[in-house]
MARVEXLO-739970 format. One line per 3 residues: their letters; for each residue x negated, y, z negated of N, C-alpha, C, CB. Coordinates in Angstrom, 1 decimal. Atoms other than C-alpha are relative to their C-alpha. Glycine has a CB too. Example, Ala and Ser with C-alpha at 12.3 -4.5 7.8 and 13.67 -1.06 7.14 Angstrom:
AS	-0.9 -1.2 0.0 -12.3 -4.5 -7.8 -0.9 1.2 0.0 1.0 0.0 -1.2 ~ 0.9 -1.1 0.0 -13.7 -1.1 -7.1 0.8 1.1 -0.8 -0.4 0.5 1.4
//
This chain:
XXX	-1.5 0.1 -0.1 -66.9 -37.4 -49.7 0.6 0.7 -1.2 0.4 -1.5 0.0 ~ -0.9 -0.6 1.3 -64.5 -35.3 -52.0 1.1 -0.7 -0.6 0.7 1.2 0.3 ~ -1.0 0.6 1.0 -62.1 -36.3 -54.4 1.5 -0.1 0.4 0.0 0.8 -1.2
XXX	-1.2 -0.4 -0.4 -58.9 -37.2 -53.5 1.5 1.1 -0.8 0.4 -1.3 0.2 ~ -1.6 -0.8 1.0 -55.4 -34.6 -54.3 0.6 -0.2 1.3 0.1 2.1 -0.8 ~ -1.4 -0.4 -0.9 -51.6 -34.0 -53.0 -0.4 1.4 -0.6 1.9 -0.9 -0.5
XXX	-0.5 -1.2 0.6 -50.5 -30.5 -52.8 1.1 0.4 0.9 -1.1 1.2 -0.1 ~ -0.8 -0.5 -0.8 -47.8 -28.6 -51.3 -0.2 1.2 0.6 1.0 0.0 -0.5 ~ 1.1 -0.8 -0.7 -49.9 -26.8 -49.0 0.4 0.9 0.5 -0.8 -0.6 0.9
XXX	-1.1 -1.3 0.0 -46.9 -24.4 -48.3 1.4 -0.5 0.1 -0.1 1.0 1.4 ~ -1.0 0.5 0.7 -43.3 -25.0 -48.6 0.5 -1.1 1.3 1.1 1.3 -0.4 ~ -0.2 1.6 -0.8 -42.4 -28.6 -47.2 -1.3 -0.6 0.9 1.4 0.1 1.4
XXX	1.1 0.3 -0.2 -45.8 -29.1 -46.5 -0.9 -1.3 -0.5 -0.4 1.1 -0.2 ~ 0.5 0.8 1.0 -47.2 -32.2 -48.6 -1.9 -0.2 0.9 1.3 -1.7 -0.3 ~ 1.5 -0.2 -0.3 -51.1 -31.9 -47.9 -0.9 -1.3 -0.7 -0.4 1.4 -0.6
XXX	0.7 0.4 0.5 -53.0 -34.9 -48.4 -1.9 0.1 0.4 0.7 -1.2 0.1 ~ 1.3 -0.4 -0.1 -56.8 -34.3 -48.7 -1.2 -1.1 -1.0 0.1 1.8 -0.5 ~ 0.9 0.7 0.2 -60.3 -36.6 -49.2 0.3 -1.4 0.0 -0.4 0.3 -0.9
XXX	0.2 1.3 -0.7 -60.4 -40.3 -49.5 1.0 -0.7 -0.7 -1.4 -0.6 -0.1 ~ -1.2 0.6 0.1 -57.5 -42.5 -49.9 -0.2 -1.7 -0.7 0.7 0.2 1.7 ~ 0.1 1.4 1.0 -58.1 -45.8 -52.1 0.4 0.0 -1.1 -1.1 -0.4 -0.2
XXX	-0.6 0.5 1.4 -57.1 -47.8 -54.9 -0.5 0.6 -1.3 -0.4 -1.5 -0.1 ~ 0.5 -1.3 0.9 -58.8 -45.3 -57.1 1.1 1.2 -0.4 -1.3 0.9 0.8 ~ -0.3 -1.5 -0.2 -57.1 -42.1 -55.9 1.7 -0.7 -0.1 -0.7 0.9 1.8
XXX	-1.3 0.6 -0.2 -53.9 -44.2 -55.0 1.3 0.2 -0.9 -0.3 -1.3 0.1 ~ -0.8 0.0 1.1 -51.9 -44.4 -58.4 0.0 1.6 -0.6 -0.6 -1.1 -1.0 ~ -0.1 -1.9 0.6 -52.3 -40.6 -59.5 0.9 0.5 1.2 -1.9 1.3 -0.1
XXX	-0.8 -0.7 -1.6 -51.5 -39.3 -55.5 1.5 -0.9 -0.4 -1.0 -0.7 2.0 ~ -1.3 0.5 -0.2 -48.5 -41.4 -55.9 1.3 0.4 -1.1 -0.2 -1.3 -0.1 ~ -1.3 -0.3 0.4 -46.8 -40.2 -58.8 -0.2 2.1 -0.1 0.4 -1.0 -1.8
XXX	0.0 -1.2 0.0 -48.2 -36.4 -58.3 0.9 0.6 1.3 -1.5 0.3 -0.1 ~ -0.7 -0.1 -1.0 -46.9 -36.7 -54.9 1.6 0.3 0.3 -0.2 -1.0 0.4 ~ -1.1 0.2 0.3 -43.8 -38.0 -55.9 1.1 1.2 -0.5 -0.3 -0.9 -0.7
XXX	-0.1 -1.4 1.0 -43.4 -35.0 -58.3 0.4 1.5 0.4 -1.3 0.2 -0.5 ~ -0.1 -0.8 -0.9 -43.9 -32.8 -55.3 1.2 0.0 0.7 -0.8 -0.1 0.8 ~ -1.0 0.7 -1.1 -41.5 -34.2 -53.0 1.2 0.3 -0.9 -0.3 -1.8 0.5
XXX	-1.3 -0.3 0.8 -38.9 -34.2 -55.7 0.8 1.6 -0.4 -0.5 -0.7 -1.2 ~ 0.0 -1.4 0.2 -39.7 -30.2 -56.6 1.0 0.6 1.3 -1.7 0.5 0.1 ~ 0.2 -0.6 -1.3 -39.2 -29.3 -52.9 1.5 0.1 0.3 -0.9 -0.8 1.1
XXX	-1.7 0.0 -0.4 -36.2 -27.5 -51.5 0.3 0.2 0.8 0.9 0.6 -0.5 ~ 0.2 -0.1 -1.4 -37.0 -27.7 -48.0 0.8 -1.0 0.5 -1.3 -0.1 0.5 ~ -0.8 0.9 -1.2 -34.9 -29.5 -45.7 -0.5 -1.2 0.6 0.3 0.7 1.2
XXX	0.8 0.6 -0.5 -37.8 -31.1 -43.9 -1.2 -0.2 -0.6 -0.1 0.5 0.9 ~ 1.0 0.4 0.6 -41.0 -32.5 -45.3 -1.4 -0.7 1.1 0.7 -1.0 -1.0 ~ 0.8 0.5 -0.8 -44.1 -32.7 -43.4 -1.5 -0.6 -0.7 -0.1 1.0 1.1
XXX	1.3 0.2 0.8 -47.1 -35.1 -44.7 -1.2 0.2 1.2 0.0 -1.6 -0.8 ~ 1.2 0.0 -0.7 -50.0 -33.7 -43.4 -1.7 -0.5 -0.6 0.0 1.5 0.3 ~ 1.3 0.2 0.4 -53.2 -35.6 -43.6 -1.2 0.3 0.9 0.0 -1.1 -0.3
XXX	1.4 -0.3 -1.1 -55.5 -33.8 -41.3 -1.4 -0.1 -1.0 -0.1 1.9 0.8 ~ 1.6 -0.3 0.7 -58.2 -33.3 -44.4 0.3 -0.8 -0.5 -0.6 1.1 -0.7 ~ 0.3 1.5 0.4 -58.0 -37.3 -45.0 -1.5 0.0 0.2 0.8 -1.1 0.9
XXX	1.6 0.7 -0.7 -61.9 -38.2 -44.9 0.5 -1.5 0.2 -1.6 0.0 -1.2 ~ 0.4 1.3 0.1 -61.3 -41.9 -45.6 1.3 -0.4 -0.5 -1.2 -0.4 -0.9 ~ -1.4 0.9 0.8 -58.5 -44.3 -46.1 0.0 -1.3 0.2 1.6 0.4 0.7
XXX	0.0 0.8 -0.3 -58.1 -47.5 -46.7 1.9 -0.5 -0.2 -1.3 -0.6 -0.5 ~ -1.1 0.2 -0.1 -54.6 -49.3 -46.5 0.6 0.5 -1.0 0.3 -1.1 0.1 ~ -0.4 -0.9 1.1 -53.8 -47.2 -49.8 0.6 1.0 0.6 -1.1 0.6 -0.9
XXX	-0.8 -1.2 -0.4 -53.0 -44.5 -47.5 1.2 -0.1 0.6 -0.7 0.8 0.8 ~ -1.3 0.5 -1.0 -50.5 -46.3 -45.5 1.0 -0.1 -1.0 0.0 -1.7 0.9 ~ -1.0 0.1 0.6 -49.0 -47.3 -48.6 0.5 1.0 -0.7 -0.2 -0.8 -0.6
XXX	-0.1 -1.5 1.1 -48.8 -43.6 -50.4 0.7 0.7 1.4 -1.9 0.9 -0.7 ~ -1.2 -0.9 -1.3 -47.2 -42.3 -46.8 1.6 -0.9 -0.1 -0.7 -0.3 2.2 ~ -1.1 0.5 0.0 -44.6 -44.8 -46.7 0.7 0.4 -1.6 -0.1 -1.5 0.3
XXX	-1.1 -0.3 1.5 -43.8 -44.4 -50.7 0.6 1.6 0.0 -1.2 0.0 -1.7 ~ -1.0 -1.5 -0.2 -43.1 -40.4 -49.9 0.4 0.1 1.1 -0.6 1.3 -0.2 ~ -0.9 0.1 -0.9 -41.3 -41.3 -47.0 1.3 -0.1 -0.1 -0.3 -0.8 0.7
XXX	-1.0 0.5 0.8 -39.1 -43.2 -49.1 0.6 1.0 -1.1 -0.5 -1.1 -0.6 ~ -0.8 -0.7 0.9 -39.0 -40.8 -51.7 0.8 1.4 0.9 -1.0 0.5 -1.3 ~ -1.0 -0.8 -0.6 -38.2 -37.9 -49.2 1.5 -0.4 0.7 -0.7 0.6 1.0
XXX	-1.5 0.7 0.1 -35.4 -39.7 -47.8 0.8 -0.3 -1.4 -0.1 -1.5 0.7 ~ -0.7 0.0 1.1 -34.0 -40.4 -51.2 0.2 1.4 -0.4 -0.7 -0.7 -0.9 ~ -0.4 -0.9 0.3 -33.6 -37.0 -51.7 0.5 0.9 1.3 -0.9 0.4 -0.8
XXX	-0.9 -0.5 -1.4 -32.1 -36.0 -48.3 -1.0 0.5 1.1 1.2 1.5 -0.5 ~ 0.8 -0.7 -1.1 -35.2 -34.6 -46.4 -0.4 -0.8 0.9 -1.2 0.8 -0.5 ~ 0.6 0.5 -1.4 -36.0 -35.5 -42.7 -2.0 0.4 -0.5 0.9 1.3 1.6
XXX	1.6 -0.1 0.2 -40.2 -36.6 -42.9 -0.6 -0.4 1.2 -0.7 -1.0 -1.3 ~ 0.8 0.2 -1.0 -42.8 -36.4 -40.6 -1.3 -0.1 -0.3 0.2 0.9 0.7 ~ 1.6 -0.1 0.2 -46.7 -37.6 -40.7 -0.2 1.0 1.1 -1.0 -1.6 0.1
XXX	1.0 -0.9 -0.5 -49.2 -34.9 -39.1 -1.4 -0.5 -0.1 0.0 1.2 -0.8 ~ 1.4 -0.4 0.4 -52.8 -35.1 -38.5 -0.5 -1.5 -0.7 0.1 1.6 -1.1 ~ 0.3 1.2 0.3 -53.2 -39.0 -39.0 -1.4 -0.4 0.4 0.9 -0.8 0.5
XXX	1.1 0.4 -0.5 -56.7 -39.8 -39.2 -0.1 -1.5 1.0 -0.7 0.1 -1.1 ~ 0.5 1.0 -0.8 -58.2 -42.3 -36.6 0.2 -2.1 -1.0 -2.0 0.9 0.3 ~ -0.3 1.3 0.7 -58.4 -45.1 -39.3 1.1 -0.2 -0.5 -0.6 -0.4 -0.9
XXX	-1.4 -0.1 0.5 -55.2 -44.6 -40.9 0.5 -1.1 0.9 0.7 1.4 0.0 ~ -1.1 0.0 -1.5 -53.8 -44.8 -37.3 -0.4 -1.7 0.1 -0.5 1.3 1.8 ~ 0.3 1.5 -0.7 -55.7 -48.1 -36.6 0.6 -1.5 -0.8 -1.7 -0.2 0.1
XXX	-0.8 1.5 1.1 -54.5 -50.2 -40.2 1.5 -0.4 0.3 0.1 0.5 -1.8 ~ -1.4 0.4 -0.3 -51.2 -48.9 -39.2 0.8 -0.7 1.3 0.6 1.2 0.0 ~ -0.6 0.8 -1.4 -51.3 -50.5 -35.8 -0.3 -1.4 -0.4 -0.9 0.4 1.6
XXX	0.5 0.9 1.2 -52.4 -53.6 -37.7 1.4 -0.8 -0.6 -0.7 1.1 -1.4 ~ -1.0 0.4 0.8 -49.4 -53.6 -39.7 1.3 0.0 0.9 0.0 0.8 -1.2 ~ -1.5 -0.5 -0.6 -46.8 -52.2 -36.8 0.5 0.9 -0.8 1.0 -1.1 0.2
XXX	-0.5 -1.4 0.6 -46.5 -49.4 -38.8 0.0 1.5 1.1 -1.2 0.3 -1.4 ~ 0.6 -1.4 -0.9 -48.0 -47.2 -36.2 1.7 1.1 0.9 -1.4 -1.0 1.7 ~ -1.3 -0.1 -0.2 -43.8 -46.5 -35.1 0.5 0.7 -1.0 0.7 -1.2 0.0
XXX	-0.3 -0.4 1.1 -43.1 -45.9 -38.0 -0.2 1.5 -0.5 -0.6 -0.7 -0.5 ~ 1.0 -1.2 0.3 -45.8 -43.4 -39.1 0.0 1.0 0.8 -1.4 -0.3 0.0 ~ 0.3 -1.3 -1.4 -45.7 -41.4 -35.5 0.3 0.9 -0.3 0.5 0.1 1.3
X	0.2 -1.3 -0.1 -46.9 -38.3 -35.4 -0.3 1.1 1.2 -0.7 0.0 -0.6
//
């Protein structure tokens, strides 16, 4: 399993990639944040197709830059939601939410 990063994988792109836990969680969140804030795209799409592993960390690190893109005016969309993601968020009734 690889190491988790954010990047802005091209412009309004936010790219999350490897495994998503209470490890990775607190860095992704304010590197993320950082991103999101940079960005001078209109629209903001978090793509996590190259998630390996997530545990409810990831739910919570989508919703925090959901929040932060709305705080800065941009329409957000998840992409590419892995299978478990998808299942914690049905879980929570997030899965509405999150749709992708």
């Amino acid at each position: 399993m690889s190491e988790a990063a954010v990047s802005m994988a091209e412009p309004g792109v936010l790219r999350l990639t490897g495994v998503l836990d209470y490890r990775s969680g607190p860095a992704l969140r304010k590197q993320g944040k950082v991103l999101i804030d940079g960005s001078r795209e209109p629209r903001l799409v978090l793509d996590c197709s190259a998630v390996e592993k997530s545990s409810s960390v990831g739910l919570s690190l989508l919703l925090a830059y959901m929040r932060d893109a709305q705080a800065t005016g941009k329409a957000c969309e998840v992409r590419g939601m892995p299978d478990d993601m998808r299942e914690i968020a049905e879980v929570y009734d997030l899965d509405e939410v999150l749709a992708s």
